[in-house]
mmCIF file of the N, C-alpha and C atoms, coordinates in Angstrom:
data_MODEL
# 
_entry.id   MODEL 
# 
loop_
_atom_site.group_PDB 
_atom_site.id 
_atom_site.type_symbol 
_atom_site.label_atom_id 
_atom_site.label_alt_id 
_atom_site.label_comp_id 
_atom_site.label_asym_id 
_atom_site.label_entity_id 
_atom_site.label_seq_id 
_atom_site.pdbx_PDB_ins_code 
_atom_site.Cartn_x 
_atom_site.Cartn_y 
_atom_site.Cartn_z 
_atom_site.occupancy 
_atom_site.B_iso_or_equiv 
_atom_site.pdbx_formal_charge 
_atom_site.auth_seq_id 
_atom_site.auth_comp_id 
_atom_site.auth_asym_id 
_atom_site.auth_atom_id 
_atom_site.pdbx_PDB_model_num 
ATOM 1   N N  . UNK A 1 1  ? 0.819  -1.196 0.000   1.00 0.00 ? 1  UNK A N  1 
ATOM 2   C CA . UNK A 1 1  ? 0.000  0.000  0.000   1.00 0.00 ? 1  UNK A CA 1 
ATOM 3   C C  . UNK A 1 1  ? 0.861  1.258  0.000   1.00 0.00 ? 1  UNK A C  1 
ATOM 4   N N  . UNK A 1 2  ? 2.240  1.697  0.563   1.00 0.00 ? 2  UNK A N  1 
ATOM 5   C CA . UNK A 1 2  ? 2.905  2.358  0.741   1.00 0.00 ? 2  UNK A CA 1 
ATOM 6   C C  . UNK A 1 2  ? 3.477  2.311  -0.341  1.00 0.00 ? 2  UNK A C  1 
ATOM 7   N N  . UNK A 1 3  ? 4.102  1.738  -1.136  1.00 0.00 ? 3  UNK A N  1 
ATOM 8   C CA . UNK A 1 3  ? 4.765  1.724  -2.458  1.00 0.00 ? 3  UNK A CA 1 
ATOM 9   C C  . UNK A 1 3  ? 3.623  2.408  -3.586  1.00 0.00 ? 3  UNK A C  1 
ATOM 10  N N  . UNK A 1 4  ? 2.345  1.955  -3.454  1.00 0.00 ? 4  UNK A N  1 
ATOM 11  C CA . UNK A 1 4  ? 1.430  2.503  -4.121  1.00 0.00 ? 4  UNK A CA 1 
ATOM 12  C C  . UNK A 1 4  ? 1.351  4.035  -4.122  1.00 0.00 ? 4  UNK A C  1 
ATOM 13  N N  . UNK A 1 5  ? 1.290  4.558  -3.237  1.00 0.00 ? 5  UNK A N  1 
ATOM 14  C CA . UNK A 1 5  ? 0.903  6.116  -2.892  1.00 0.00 ? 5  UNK A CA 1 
ATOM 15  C C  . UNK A 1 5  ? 1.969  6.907  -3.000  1.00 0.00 ? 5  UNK A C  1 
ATOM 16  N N  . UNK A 1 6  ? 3.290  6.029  -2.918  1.00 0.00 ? 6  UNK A N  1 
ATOM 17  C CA . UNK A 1 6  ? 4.729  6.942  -2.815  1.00 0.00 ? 6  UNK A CA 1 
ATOM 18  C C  . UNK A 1 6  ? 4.756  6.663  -4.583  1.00 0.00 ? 6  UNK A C  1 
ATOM 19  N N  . UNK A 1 7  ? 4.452  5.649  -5.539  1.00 0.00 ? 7  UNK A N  1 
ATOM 20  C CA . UNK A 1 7  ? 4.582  5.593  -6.316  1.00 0.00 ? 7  UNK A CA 1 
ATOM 21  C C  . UNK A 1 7  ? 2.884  7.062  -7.774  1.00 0.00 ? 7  UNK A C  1 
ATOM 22  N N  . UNK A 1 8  ? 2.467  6.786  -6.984  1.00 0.00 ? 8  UNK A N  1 
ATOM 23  C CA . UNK A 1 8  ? 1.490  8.036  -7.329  1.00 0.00 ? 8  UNK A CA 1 
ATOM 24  C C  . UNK A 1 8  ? 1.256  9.537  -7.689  1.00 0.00 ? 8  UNK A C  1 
ATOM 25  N N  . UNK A 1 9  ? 2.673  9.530  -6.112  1.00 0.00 ? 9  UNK A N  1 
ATOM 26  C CA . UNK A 1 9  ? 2.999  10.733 -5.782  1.00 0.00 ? 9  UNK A CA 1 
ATOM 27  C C  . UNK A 1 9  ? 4.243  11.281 -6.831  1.00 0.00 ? 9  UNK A C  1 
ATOM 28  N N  . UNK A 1 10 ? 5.078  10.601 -7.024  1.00 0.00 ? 10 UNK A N  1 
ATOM 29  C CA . UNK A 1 10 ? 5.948  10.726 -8.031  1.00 0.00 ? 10 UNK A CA 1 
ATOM 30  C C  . UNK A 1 10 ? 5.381  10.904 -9.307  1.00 0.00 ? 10 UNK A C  1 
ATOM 31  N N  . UNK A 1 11 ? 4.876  9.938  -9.713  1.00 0.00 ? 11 UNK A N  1 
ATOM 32  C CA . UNK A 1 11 ? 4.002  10.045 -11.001 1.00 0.00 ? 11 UNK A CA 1 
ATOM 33  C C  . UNK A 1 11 ? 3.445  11.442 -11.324 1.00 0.00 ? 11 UNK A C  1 
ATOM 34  N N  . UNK A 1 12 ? 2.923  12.292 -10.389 1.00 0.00 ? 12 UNK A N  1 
ATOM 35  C CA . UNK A 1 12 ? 2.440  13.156 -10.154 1.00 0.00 ? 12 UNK A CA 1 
ATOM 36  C C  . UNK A 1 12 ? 2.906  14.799 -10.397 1.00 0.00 ? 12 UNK A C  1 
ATOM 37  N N  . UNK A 1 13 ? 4.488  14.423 -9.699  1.00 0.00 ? 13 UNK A N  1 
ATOM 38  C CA . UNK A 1 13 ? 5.598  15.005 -9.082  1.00 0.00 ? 13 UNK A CA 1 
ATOM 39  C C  . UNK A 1 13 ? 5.867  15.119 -10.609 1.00 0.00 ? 13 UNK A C  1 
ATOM 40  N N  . UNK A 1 14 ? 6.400  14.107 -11.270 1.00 0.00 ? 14 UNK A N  1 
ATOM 41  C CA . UNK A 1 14 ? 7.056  14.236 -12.332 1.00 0.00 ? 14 UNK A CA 1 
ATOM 42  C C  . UNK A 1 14 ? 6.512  14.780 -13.622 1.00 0.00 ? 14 UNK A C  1 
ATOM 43  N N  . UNK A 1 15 ? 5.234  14.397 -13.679 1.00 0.00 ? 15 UNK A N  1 
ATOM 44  C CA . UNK A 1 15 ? 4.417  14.952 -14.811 1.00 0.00 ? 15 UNK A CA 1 
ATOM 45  C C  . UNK A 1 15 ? 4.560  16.656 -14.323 1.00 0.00 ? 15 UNK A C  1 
ATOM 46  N N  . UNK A 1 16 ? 4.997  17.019 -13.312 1.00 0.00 ? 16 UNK A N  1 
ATOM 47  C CA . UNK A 1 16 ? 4.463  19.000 -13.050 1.00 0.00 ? 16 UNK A CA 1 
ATOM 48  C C  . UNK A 1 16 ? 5.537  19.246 -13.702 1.00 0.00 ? 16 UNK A C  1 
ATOM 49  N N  . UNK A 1 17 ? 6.543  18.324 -12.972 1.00 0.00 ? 17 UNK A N  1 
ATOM 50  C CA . UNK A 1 17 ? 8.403  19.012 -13.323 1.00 0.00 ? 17 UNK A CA 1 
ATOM 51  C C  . UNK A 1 17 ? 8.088  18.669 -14.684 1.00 0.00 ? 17 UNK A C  1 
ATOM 52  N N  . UNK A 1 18 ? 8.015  18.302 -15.825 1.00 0.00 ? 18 UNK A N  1 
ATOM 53  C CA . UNK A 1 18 ? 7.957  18.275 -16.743 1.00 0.00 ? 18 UNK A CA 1 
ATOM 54  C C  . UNK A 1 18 ? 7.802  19.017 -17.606 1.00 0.00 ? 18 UNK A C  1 
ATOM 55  N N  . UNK A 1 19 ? 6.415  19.045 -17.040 1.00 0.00 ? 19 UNK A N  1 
ATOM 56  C CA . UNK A 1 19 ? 5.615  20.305 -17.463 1.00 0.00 ? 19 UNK A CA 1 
ATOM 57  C C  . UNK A 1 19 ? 6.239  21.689 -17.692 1.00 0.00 ? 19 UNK A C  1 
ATOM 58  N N  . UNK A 1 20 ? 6.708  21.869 -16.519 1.00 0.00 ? 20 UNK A N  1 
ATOM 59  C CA . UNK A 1 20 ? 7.524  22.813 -15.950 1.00 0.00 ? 20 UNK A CA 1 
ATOM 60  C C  . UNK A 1 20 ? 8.997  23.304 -16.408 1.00 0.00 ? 20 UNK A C  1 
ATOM 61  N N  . UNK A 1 21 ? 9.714  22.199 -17.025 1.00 0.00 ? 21 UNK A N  1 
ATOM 62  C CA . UNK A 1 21 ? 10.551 22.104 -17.768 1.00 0.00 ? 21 UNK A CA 1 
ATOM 63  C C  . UNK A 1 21 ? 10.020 22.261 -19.040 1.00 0.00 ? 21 UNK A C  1 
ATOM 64  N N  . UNK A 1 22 ? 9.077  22.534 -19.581 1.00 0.00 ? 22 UNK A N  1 
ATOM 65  C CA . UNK A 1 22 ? 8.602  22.442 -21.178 1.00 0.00 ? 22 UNK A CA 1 
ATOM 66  C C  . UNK A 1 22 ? 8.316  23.764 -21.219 1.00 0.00 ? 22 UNK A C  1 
ATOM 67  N N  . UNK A 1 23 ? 7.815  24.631 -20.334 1.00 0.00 ? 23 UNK A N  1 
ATOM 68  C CA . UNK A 1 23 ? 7.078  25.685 -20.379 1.00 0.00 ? 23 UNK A CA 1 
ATOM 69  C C  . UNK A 1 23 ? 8.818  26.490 -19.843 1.00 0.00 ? 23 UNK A C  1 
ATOM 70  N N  . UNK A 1 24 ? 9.479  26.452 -19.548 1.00 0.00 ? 24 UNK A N  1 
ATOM 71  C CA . UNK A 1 24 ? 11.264 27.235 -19.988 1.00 0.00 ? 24 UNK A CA 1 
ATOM 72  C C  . UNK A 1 24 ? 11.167 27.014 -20.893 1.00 0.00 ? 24 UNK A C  1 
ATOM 73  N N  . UNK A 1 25 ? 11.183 25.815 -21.269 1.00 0.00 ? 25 UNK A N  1 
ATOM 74  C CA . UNK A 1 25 ? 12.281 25.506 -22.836 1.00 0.00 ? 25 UNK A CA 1 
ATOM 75  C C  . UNK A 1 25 ? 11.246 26.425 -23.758 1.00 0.00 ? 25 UNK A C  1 
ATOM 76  N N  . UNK A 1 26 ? 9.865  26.969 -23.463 1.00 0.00 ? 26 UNK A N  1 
ATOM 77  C CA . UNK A 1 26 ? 9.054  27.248 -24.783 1.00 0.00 ? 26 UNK A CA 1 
ATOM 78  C C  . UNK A 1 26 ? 9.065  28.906 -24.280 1.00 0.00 ? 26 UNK A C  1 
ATOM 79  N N  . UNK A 1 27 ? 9.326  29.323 -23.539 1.00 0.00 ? 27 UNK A N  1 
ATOM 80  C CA . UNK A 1 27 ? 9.302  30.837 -23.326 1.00 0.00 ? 27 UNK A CA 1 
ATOM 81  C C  . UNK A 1 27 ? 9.892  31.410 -24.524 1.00 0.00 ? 27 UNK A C  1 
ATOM 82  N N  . UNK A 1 28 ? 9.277  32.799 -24.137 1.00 0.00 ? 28 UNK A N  1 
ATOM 83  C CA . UNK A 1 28 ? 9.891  33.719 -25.142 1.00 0.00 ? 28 UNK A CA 1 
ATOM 84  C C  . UNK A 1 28 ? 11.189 33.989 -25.179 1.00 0.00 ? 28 UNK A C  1 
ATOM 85  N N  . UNK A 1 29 ? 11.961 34.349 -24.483 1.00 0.00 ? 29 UNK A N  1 
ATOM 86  C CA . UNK A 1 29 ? 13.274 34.503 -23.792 1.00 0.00 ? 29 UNK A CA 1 
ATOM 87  C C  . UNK A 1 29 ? 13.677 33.269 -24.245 1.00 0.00 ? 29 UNK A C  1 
ATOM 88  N N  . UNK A 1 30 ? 13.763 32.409 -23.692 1.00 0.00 ? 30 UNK A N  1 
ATOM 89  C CA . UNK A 1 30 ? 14.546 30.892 -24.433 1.00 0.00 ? 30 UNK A CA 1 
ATOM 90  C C  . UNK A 1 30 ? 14.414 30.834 -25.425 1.00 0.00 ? 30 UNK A C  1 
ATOM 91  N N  . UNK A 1 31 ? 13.390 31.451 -26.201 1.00 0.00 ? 31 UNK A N  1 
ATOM 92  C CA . UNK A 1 31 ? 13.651 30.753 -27.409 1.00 0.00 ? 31 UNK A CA 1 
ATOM 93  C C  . UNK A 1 31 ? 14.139 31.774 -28.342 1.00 0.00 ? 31 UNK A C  1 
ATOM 94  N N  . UNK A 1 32 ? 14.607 33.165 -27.491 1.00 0.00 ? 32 UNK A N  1 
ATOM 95  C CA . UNK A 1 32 ? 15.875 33.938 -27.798 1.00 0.00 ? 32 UNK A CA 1 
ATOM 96  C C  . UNK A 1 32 ? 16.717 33.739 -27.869 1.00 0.00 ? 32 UNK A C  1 
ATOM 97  N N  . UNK A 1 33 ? 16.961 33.170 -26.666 1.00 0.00 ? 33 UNK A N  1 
ATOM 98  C CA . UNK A 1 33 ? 18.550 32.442 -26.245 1.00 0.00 ? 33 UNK A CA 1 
ATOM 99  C C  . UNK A 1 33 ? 18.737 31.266 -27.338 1.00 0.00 ? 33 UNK A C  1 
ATOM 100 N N  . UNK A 1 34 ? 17.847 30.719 -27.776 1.00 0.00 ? 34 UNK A N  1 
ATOM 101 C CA . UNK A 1 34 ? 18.556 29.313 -28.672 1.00 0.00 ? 34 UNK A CA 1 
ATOM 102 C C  . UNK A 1 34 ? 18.649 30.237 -30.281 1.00 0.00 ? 34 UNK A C  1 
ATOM 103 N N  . UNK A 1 35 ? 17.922 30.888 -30.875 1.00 0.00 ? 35 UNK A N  1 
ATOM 104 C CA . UNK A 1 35 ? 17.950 31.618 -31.722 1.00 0.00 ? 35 UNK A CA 1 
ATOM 105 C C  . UNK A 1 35 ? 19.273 32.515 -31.889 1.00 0.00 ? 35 UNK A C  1 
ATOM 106 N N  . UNK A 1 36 ? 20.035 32.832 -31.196 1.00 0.00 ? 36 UNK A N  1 
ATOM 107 C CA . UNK A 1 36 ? 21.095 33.587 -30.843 1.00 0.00 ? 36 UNK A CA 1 
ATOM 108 C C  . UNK A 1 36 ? 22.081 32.618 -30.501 1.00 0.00 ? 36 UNK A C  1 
ATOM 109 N N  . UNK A 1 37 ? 21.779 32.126 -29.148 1.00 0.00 ? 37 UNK A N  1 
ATOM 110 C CA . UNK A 1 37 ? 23.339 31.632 -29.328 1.00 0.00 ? 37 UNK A CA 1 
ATOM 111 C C  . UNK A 1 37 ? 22.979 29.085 -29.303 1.00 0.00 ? 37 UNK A C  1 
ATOM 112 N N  . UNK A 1 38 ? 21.975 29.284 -29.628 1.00 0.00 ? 38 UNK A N  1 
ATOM 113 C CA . UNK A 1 38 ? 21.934 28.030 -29.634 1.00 0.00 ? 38 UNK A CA 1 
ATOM 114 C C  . UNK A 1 38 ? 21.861 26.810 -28.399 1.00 0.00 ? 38 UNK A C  1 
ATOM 115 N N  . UNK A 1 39 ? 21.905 27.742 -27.753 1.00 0.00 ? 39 UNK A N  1 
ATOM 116 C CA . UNK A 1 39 ? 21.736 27.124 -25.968 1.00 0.00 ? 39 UNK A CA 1 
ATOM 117 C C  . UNK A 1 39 ? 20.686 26.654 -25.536 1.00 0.00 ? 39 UNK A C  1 
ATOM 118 N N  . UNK A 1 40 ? 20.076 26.054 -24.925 1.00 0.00 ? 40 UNK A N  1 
ATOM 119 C CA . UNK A 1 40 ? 18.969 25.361 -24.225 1.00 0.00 ? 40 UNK A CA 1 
ATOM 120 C C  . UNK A 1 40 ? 19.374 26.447 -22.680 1.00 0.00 ? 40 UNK A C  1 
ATOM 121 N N  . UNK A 1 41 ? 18.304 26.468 -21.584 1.00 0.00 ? 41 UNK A N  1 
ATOM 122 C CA . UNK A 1 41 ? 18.510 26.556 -20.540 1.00 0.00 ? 41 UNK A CA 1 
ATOM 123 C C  . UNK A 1 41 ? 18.911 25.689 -19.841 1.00 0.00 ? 41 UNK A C  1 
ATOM 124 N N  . UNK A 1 42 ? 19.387 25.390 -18.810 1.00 0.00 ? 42 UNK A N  1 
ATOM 125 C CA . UNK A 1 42 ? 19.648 24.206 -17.821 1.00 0.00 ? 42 UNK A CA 1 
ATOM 126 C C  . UNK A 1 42 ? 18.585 23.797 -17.328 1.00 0.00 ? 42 UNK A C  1 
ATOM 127 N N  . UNK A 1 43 ? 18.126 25.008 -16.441 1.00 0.00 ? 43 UNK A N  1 
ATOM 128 C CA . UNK A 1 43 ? 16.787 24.895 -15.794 1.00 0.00 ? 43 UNK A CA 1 
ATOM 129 C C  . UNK A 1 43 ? 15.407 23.829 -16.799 1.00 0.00 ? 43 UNK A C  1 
ATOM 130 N N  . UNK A 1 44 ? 15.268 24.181 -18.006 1.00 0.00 ? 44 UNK A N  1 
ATOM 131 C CA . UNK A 1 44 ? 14.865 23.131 -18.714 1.00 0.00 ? 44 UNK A CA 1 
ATOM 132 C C  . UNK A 1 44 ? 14.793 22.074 -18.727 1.00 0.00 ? 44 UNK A C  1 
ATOM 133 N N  . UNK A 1 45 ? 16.146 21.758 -19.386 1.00 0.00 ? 45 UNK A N  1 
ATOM 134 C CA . UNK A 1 45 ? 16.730 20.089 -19.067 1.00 0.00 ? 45 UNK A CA 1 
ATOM 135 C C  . UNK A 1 45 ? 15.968 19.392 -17.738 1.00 0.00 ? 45 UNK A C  1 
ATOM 136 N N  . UNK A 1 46 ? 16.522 20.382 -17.008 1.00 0.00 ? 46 UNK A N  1 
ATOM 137 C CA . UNK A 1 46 ? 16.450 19.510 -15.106 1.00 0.00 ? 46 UNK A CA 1 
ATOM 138 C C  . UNK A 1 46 ? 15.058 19.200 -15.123 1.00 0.00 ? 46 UNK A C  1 
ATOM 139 N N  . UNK A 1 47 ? 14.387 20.096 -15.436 1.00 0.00 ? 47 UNK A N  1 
ATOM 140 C CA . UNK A 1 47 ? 12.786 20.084 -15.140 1.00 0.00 ? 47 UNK A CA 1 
ATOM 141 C C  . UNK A 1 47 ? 12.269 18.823 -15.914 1.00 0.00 ? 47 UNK A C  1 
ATOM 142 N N  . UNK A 1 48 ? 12.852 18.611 -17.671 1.00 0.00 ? 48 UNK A N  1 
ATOM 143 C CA . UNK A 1 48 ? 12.305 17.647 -18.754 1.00 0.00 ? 48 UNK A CA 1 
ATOM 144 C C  . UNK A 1 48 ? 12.690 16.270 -18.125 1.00 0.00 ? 48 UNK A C  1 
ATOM 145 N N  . UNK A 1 49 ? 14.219 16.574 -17.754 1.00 0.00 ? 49 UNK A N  1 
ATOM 146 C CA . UNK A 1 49 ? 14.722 14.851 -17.795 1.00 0.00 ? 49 UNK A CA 1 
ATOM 147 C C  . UNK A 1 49 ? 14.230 14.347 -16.024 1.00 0.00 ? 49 UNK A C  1 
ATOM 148 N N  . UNK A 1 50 ? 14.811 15.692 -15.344 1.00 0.00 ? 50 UNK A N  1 
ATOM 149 C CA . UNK A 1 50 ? 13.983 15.061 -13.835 1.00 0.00 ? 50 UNK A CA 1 
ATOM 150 C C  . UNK A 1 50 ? 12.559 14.375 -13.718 1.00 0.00 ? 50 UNK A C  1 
ATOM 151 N N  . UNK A 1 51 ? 11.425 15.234 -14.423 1.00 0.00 ? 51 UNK A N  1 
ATOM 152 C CA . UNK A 1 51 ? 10.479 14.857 -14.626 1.00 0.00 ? 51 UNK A CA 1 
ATOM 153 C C  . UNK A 1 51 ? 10.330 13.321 -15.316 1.00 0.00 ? 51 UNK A C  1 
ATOM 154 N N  . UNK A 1 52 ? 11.149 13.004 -16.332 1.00 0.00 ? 52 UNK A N  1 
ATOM 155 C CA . UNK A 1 52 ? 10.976 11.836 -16.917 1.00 0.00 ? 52 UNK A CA 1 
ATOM 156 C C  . UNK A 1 52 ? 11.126 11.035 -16.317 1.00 0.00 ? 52 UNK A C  1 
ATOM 157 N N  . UNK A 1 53 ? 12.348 10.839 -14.996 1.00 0.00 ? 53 UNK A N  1 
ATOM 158 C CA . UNK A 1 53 ? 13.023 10.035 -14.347 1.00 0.00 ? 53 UNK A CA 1 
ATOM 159 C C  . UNK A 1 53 ? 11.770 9.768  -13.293 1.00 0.00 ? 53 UNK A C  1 
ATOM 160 N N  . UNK A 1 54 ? 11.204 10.785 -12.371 1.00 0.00 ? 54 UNK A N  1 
ATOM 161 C CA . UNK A 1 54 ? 10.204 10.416 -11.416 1.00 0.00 ? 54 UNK A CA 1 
ATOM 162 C C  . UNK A 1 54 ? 9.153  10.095 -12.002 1.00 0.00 ? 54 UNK A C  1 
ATOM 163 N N  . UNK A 1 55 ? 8.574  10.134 -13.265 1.00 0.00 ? 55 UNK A N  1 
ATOM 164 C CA . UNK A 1 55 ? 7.187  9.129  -13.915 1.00 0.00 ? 55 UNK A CA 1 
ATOM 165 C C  . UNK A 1 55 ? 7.705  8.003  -13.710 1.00 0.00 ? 55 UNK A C  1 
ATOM 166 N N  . UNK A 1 56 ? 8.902  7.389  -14.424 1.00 0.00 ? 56 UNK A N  1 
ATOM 167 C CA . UNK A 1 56 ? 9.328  5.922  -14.747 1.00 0.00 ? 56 UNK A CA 1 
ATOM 168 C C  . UNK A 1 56 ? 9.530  5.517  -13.269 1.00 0.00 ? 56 UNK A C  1 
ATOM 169 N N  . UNK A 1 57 ? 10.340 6.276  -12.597 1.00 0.00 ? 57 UNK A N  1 
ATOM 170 C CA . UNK A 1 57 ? 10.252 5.562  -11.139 1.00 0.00 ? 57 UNK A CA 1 
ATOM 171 C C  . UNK A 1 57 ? 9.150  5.135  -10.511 1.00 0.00 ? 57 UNK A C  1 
ATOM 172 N N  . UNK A 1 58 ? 8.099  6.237  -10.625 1.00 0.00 ? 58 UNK A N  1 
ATOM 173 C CA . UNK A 1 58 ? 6.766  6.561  -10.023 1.00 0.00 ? 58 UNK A CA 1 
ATOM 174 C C  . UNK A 1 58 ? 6.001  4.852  -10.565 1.00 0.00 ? 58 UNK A C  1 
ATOM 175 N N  . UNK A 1 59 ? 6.604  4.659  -11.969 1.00 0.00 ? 59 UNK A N  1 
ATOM 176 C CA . UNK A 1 59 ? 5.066  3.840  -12.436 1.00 0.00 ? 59 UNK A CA 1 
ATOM 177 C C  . UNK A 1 59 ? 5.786  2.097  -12.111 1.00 0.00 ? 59 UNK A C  1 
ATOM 178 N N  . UNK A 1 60 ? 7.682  2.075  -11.885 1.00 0.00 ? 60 UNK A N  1 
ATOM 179 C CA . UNK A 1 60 ? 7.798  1.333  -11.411 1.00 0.00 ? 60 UNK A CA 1 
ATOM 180 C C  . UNK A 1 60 ? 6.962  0.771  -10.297 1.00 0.00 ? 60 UNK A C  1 
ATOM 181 N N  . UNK A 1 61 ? 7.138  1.421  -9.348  1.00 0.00 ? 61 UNK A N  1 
ATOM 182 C CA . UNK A 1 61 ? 6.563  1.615  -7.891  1.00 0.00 ? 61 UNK A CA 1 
ATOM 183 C C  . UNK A 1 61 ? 4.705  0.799  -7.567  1.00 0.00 ? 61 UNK A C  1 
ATOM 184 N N  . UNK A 1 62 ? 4.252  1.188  -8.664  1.00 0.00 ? 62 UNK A N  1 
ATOM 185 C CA . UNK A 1 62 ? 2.736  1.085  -9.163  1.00 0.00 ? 62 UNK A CA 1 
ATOM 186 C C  . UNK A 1 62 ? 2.351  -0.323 -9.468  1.00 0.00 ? 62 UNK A C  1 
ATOM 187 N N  . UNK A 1 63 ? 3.712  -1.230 -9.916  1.00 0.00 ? 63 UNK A N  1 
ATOM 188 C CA . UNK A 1 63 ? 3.477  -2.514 -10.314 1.00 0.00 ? 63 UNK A CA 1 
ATOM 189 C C  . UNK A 1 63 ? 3.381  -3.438 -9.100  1.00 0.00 ? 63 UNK A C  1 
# 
């Protein structure tokens, strides 16, 4: 039951950071910065790939 809810919660967790990471990478400003000098933000990344990492953990957890 505890693996369930901690696994939920992540799932959860990770879909925002994601989110959250998508909505940097799509700003106006970023998408200055890649237009100019070709850069991604960091803050991005962390948000896209963190996020990816706590779904897959999350849905481990779920099985």
């Amino acid at each position: 039951m505890n693996n369930k809810i901690i696994g939920i919660i992540l799932v959860i967790a990770g879909a925002a950071l994601a989110l959250w990471g998508y909505n940097i990478y799509d700003a106006a400003s970023s998408q200055v910065t890649r237009a100019i000098s070709g850069d991604t933000p960091i803050e991005a990344w962390i948000g896209m790939v963190g996020g990816a990492v706590c779904v897959i953990v999350g849905l481990t957890r779920l099985k």
